[in-house]
N, C-alpha and C positions, 0 to 999 in steps of 0.2 A: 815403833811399829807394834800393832796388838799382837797377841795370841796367835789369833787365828792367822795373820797374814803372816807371822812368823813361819808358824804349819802347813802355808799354803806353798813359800819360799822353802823348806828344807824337802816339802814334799816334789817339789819342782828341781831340785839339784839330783835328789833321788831317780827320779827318770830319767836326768839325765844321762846318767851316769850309766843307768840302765837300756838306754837307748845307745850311747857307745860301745857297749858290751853285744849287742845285738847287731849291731852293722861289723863290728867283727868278725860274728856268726854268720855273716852271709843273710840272714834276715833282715832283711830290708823296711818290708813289711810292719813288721813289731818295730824296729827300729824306728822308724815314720811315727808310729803311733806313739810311741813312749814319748818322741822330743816331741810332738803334738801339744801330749798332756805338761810335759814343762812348760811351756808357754802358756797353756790355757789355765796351770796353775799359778803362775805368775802374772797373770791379767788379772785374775782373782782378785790377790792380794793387793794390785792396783785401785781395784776398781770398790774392796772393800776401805779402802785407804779413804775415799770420799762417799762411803755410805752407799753405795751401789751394789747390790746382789741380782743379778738377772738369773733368770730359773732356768735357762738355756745354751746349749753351746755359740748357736745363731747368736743370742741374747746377748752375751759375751761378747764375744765379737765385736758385733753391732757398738754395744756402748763404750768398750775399749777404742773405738774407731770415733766415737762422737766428741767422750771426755779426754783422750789423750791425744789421739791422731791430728785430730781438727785443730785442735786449740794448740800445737805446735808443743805442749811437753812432751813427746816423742817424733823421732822424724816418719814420713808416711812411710819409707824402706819398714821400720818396724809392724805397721800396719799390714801393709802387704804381706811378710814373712807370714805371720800369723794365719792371714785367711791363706796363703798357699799350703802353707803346713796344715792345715785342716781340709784342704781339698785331697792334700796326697796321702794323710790318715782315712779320709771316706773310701778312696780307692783302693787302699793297701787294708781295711778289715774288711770291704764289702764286694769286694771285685774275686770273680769267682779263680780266677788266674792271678800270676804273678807278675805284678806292674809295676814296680819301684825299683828302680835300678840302684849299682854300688853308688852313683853321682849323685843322683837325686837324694838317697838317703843323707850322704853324709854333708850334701849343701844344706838338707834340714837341719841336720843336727846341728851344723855350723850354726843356721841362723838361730835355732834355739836356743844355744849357749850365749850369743848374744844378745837375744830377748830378754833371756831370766837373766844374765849381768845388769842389763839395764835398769830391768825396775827394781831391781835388789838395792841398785845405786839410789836410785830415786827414792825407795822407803824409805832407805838411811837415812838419807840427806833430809827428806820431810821429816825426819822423827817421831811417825805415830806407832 
């Protein structure tokens, strides 16, 4: 694995971690957001893994859904996790109220500790 996806991966455990400390706090909200950005930083490093940079969150998504999803290196459950986890991040920074409940947080954070396992597994195993 390079550099960068190296930093993309310790940056990705980092939120996470911080995203459990957060749903702790009763912050739900931040919590949502932080396991968000684990996953979305560990798509990254996926998707730098085959020379793909997309300049977007959508963009991201998008092609983590084309290159990994479709073509079956990842099951669509991982797909899915991701675009929900960034629907209940858009709601929980831009909802003028408080929307995220103690379940909702902590199934994301669930699925997010499983996202970023997975491609952690997958750099490895690819050894760039």
């Amino acid at each position: 694995m390079n550099k960068v996806g190296e930093s993309l991966l310790e940056r990705a455990e980092k939120y996470l971690k911080s995203a459990g400390l957060l749903a702790d706090a009763d912050d739900y909200e931040s919590s949502v957001s932080r396991a968000y950005y684990a996953m979305f930083f560990a798509a990254e490093a996926a998707l730098l893994s085959k020379g793909l940079s997309p300049a977007s969150h959508g963009g991201v998504l998008s092609v983590f859904g084309e290159h990994f999803v479709k073509t079956g290196v990842f099951p669509r459950s991982m797909g899915r996790a991701l675009n929900r986890a960034y629907a209940k991040r858009q709601l929980g920074d831009y909802e003028h109220r408080f929307v995220i409940s103690s379940r909702e947080a902590k199934e994301v954070l669930a699925d997010a500790a499983g996202f970023v396992k997975e491609i952690s597994r997958y750099l490895v195993a690819k050894g760039d």
